[in-house]
N, C-alpha and C positions, 0 to 999 in steps of 0.2 A: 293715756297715750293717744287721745283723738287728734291731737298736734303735737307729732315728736320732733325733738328735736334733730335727730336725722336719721333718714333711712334706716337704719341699723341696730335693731331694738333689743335682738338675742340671739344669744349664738349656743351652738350645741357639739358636743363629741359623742359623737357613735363609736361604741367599742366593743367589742367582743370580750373586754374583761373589767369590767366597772372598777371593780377593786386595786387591780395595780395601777388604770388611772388613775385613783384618787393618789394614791400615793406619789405619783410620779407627776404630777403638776402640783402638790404641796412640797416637793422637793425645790421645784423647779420656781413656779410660778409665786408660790405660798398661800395657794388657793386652800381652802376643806371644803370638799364633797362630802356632803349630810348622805345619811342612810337613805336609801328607799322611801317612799310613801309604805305606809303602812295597808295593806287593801287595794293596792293601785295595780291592775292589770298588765302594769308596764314597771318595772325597773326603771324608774328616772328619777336621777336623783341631782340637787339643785348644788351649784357650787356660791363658795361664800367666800366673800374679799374681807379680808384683812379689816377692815373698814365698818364691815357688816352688812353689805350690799352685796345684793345677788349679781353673779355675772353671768350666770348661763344654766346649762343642764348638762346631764349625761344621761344618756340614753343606750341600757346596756340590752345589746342585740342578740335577739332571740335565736335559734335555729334554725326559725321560718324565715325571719328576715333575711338572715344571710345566705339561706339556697336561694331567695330570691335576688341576691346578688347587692345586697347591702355590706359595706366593709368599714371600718376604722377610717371616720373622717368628719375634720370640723366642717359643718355647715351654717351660714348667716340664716336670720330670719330676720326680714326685711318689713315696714311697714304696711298693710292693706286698709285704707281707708272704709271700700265697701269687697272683701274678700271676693266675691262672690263675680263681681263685676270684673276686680281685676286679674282672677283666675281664667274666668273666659277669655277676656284682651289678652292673656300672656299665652295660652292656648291657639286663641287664632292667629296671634303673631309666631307662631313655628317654636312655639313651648311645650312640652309633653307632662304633663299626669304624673308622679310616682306616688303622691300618697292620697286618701279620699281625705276632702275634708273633715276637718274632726272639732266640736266645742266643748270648749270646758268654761269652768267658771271665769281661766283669764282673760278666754278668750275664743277667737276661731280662727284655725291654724293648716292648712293643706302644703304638702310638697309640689314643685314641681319642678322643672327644667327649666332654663333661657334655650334661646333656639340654636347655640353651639352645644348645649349637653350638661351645662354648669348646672346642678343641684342647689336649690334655695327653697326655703321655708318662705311662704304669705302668710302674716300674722295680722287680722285683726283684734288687735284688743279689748280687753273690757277693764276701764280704769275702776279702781277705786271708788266705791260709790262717795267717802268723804275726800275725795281726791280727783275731781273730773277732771284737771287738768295735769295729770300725774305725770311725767315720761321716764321714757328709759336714760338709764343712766353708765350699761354698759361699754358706752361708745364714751372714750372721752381721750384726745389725743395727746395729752403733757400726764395721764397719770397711772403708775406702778399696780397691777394687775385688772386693770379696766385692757380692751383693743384698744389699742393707739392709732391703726392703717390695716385699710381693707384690701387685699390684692389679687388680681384674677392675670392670670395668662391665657388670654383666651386665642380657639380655632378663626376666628376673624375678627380681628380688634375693630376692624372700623361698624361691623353687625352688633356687637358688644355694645359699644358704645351707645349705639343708637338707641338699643334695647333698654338700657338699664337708664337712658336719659328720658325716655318715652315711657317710662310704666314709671319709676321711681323719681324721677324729676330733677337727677344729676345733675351736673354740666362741666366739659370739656372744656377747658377755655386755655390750659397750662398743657406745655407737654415738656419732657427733657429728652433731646436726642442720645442715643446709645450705641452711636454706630451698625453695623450691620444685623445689629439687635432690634433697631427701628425706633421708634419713640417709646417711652414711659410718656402712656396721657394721665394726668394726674383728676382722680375724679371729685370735683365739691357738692355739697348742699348751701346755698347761699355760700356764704362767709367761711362756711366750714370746710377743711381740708379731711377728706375721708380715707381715701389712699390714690391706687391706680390701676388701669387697665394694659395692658402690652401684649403684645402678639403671643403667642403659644411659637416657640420653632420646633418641639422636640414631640411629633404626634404622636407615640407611646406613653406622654404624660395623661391622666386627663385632665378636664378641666374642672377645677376647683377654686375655690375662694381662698387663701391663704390668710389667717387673721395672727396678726403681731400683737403678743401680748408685753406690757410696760414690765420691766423688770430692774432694779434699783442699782444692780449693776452688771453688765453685761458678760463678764468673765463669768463672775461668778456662776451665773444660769448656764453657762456651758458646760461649765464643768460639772453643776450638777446635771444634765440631760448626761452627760456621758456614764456618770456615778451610779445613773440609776436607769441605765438600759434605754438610752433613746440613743439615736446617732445623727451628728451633725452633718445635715447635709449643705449647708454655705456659712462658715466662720464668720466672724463680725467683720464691717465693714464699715465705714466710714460715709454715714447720711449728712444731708443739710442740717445744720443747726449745731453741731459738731456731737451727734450721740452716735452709737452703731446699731445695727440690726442683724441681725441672723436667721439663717432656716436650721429647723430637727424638724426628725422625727418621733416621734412618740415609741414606746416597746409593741405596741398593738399595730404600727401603723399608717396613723392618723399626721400627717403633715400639718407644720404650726411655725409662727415665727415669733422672735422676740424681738425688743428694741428697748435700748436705754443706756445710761451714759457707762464710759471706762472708767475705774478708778486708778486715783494715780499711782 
């Protein structure tokens, strides 16, 4: 992944109960969460598409973690070319610290904030040694348990913007008016449409990444979040292109969206 194909390489669920995740996004999503590493100091356990490609992790949170005030929430891991480099740039740009850097064989991976408060993963990777050119393939916008659209409501859309265009290499070029909601700026990688950025109005939310995962038919996935203990917090609605989207929540938690067509 030395040249990915966009920003957006892995995403993760922090939970305080690994186990009725796994079952509640194979409900929902039709994802399987593999057991544990065997040995592994950490509870992470990798999720598997339908397909056989991995889409993410889970990351089931310790004690310590959560007195330190970690809770039930999907977070992006974003490309770093040279980690180390662009930890520092996102730090002196009014970015904060939450995890030390850490290397493993994929790679080298550190937490930390945008300068509104959004939580994001730096991930330099380590490709395949028969595979230099490898990338991620968890981002892919037309398909059925891949993210389809990445979405942030953030404390100042126009700092946001600037931010995630200036470390990550975005660009604003689209917005959709929403009335006294402001703009939807819709954010790209070249050619690629990734999702969008929008004002935050409601300051008791914080700010987070909302990732839309594809689902084959949109009813359907409602009714199983409700089946199986999430709650919907925005009913499907009617996007460009004529598919729906929706927001739940997970039973731990952890806020997530879907998107994919009605059946008739």
């Amino acid at each position: 992944m030395t040249h990915p194909h966009v920003p957006f390489i892995w995403y993760e669920l922090m939970t305080d109960n690994a186990d009725a995740a796994s079952a509640f996004y194979a409900a929902v999503i039709g994802w399987t969460i593999e057991p544990p590493t065997s040995g592994s100091p950490l509870d992470y356990r990798m999720i598997k598409r339908s397909d056989g490609g991995r889409q993410g992790g889970v990351l089931q949170l310790s004690p310590a973690m959560q007195a330190e005030g970690a809770h039930p929430a999907w977070v992006p891991y974003l490309h770093a070319a040279d980690i180390g480099a662009v930890t520092t740039a996102i730090l002196g740009d009014g970015g904060r610290q939450i995890a030390p850097r850490m290397d493993i064989p994929e790679g080298s991976f550190a937490m930390v904030t945008d300068p509104l408060g959004t939580p994001l993963y730096l991930m330099q990777p380590n490709p395949p040694a028969d595979r230099p050119d490898a990338g991620s393939d968890v981002f892919a916008a037309a398909a059925p348990q891949h993210v389809r659209w990445n979405e942030l409501a953030s404390p100042d859309l126009a700092a946001a913007k600037a931010f995630y265009a200036r470390h990550f290499g975005v660009t604003f070029t689209r917005a959709m008016p929403m009335g006294e909601l402001g703009d939807y700026c819709f954010m790209d990688y070249g050619e690629v449409g990734l999702g969008a950025i929008m004002q935050r109005h409601d300051p008791a939310v914080p700010p987070l990444w909302t990732m839309y995962f594809g689902v084959p038919e949109i009813d359907a996935a409602c009714a199983a979040v409700a089946a199986n203990g999430g709650t919907m917090m925005r009913e499907p609605h009617p996007i460009p292109g004529g598919e729906f989207s929706a927001v739940a929540i997970d039973p731990r938690g952890a806020v997530f969206g879907i998107v994919g067509p009605r059946g008739a």
